[in-house]
C-alpha positions as CSV (number, residue, x, y, z in Angstrom):
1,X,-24.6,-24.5,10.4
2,X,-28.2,-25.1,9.9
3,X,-30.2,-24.0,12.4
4,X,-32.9,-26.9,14.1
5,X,-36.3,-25.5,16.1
6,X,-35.5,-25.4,19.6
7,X,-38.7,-27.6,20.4
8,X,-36.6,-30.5,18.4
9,X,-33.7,-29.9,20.9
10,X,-35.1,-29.5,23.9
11,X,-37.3,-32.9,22.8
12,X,-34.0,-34.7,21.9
13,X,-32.5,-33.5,25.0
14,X,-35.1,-35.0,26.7
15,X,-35.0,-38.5,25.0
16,X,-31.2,-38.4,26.1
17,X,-32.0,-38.1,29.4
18,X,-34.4,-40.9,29.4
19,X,-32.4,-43.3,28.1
20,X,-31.5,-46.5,30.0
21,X,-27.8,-46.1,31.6
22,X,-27.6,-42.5,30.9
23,X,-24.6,-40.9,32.2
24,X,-22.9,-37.6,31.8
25,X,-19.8,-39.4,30.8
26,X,-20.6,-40.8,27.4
27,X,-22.6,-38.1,26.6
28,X,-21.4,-37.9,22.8
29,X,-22.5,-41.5,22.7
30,X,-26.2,-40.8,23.8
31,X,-26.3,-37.9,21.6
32,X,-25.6,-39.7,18.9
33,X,-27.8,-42.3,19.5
34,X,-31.0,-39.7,19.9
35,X,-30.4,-38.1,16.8
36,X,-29.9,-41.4,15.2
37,X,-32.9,-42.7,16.5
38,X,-34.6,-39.4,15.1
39,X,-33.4,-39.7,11.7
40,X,-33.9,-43.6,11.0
41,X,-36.9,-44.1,13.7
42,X,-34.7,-46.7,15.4
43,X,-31.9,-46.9,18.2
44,X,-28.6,-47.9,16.3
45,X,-27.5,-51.3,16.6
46,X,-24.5,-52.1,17.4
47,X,-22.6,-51.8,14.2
48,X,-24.8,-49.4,12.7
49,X,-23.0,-47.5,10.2
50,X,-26.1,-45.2,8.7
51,X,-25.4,-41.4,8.7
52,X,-26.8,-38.9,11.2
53,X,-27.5,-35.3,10.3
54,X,-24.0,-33.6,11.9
55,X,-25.5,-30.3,12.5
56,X,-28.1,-31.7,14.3
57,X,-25.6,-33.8,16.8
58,X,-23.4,-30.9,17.5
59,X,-26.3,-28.7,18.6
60,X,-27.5,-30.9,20.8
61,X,-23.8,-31.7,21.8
62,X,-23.7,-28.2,22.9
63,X,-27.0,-28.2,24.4
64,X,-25.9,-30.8,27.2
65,X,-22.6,-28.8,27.3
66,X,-24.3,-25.5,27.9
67,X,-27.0,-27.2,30.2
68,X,-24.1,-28.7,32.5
69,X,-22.1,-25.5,32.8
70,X,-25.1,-23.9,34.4
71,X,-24.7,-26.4,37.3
């Protein structure tokens, strides 16, 4: 698993949480969606189909799992 700077996380995580209708219960979806937005410079449409970097996604994934079991 490749291993991202943790300022690129934390700045994703971020973006998440700004995001319009963010909630805690699609969180995969909003992940997605930052790190697609990262990769592509865009938000996805709604049949977007381009790849996102996984890695990426699942560390930030984790990140908002992490971050939620510490409240």
């Amino acid at each position: 698993m490749a291993d991202f700077p943790a300022s690129l996380i934390k700045d994703l995580f971020m973006r998440v949480k700004e995001y319009p209708r963010f909630s805690n219960e699609e969180i995969e979806k909003f992940c997605w969606m930052a790190v697609h937005e990262h990769k592509h410079g865009v938000l996805p449409s709604e049949y977007d189909i381009r790849e996102i970097d996984e890695e990426l996604y699942l560390q930030l994934l984790q990140e908002f799992k992490s971050q939620n079991q510490l409240q």
